[in-house]
Wavefront OBJ file of the C-alpha trace (Angstrom):
o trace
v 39.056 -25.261 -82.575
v 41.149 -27.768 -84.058
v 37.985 -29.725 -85.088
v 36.846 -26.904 -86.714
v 39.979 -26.845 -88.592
v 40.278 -30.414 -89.664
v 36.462 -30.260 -90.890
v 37.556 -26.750 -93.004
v 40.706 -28.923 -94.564
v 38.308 -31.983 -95.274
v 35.907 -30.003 -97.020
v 38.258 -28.199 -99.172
v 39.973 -31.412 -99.714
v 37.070 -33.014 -101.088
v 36.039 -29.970 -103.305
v 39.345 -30.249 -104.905
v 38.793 -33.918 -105.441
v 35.206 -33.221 -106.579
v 36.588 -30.857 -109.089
v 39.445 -33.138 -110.740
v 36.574 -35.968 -110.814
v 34.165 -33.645 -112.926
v 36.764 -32.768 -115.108
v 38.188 -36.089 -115.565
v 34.701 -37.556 -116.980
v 36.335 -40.529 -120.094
v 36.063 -43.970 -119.809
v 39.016 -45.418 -118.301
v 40.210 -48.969 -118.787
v 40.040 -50.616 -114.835
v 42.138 -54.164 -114.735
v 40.744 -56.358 -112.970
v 43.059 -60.130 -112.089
v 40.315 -61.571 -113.699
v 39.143 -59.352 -116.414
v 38.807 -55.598 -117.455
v 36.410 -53.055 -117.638
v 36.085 -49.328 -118.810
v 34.490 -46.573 -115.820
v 34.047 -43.179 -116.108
v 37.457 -41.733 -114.527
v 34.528 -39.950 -112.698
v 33.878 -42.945 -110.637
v 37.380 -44.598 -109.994
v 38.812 -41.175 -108.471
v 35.484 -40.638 -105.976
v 35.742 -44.672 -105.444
v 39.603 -44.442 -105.180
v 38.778 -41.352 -102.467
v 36.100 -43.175 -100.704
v 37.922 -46.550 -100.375
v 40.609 -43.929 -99.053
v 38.593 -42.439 -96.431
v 37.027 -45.877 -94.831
v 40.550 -47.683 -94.871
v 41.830 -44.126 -92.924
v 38.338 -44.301 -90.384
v 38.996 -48.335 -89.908
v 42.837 -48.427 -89.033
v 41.908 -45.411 -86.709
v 39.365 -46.588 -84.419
v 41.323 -49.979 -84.590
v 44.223 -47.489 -82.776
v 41.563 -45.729 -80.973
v 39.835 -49.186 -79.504
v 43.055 -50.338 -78.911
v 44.310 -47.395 -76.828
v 40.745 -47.200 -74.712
v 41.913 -49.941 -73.646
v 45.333 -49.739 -72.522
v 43.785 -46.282 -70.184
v 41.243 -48.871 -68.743
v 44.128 -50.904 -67.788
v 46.300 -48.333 -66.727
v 42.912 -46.465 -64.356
v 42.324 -50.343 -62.981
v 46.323 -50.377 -61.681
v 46.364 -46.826 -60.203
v 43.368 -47.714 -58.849
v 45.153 -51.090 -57.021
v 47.863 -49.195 -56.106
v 46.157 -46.603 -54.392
v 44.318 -48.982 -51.884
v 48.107 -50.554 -51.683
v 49.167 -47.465 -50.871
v 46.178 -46.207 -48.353
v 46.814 -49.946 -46.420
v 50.238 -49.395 -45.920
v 49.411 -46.217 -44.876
v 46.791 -47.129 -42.055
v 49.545 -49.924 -41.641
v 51.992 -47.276 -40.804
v 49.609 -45.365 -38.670
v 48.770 -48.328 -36.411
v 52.385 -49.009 -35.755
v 52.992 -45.452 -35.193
v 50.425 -45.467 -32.632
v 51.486 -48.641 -30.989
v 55.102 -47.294 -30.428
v 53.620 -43.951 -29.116
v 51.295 -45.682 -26.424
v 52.267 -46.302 -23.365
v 52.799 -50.063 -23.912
v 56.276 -51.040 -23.291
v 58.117 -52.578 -26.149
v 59.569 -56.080 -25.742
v 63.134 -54.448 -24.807
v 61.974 -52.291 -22.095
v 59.763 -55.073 -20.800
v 63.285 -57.103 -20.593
v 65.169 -54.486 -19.307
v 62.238 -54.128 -17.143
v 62.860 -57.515 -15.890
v 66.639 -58.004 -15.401
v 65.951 -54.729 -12.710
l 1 2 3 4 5 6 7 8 9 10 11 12 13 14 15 16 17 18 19 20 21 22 23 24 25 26 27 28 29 30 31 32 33 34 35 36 37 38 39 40 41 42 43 44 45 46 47 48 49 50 51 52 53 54 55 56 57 58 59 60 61 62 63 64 65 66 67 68 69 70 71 72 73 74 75 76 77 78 79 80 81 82 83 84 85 86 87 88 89 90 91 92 93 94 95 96 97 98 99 100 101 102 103 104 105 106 107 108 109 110 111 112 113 114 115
């Protein structure tokens, strides 16, 4: 739904700019560092709007890229520390089982011996 909504807000958004742009249709003196030149104000707003729109795409899948990659990371060290976690688990279980068997421990083996 909200993609629906952001596409309904773009396209009004560029019918609005579409509109100012037709109306705006004189020559407009552009300064250049070098020079100057006269465009159609047509062309410098829907230029201005599309330079807009790339530099707004490029910085966000520069943030996008760049948090894809932190979630790898993060997935690759939950992933560690669960098979940390299941060792010390079978590590626990083992030693559980050792104290539960019927083996004597090293003090009752003493105690075993000074009898």
């Amino acid at each position: 739904m909200k993609v629906q909504w952001a596409l309904i807000l773009g396209l009004i958004f560029a019918i609005v700019i579409a509109a100012f742009a037709i109306v705006n249709i004189e020559d407009v003196p552009v300064d250049y560092i070098f020079g100057e030149a006269y465009w159609p104000l047509i062309l410098v707003i829907l230029g201005s709007a599309l330079f807009g729109a790339i530099a707004s795409a490029s910085f966000s899948l520069v943030r996008i890229f760049t948090l894809q990659r932190e979630v790898k990371q993060q997935r690759k060290q939950i992933a560690q520390l669960e098979l940390d976690y299941a060792k010390r688990t079978d590590e626990y279980t083992t030693l559980e089982q050792r104290v539960m068997s019927s083996e004597p421990t090293l003090f009752e083996k003493k105690k075993m011996e000074d009898e």
